[in-house]
N, C-alpha and C positions, 0 to 999 in steps of 0.2 A: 962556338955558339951552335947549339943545335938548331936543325932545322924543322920549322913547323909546319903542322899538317894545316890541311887546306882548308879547313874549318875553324882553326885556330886564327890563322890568318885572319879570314871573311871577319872574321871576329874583332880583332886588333886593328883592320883599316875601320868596320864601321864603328870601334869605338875612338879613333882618333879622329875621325870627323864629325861626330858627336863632342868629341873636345872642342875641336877648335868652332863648334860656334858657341857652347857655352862660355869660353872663354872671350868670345869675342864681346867689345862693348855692348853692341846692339843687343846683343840676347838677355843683360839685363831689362834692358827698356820692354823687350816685349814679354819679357816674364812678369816685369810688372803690371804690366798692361792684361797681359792673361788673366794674373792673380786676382787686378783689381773687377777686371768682368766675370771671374769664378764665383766673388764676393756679391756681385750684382743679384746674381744667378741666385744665390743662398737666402737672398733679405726677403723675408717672404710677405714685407709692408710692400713690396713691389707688384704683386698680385693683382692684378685687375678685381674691384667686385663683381663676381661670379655667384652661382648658384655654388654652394659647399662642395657638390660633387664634382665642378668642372673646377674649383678651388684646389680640392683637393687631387685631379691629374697635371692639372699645374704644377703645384706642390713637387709630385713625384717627379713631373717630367725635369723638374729643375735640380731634384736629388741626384739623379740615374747623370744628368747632365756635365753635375760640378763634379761626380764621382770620376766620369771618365775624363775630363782635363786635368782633375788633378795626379790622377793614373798617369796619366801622359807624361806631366812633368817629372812625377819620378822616375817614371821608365827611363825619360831621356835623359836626366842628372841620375840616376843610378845605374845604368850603363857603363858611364862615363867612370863611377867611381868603383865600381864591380871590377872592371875591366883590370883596372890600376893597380889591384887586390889580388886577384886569381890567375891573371893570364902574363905568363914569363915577359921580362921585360930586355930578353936577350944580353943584360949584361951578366956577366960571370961570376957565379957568385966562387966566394973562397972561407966559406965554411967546411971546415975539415971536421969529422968525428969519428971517433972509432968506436969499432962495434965488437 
């Protein structure tokens, strides 16, 4: 097994801790919970009446808002799955080919 560099590493711990709390019960519940207040965030009947123009920084601020939690969540379920994909998983492989 070879050995990995130190940034591969950093890599491999924080996406195995990123595993185990996706995996973990809990992290469904509060993903849903996220999802369903990302959802809040979007319904734009939830607007207070306003003059159009403090309607419309609303608006925005709730765009800019649900954009970046939902960033979040992929970062952190694509991490997880990136990781899985690209970075050696130290078993050996025994693919032979000649060249």
């Amino acid at each position: 097994m070879e050995k990995l560099d130190d940034e591969t590493m950093r890599l491999k711990i924080i996406a195995k801790s990123l595993q185990e709390l996706i995996v973990h019960d809990g992290w469904a519940i509060a993903r849903d919970r996220l999802t369903n207040k990302i959802l809040e965030l979007q319904n734009a009947f939830a607007i207070d009446d306003k003059t159009p123009e403090e309607m419309f920084f609303d608006l925005r601020a709730r765009k800019i808002a649900t954009t970046i939690l939902f960033d979040w969540l992929k970062d952190i379920e694509g991490t997880v799955d990136q990781t899985e994909i690209n970075l050696p998983n130290g078993k050996a492989s025994y693919i032979l080919r000649e060249d």
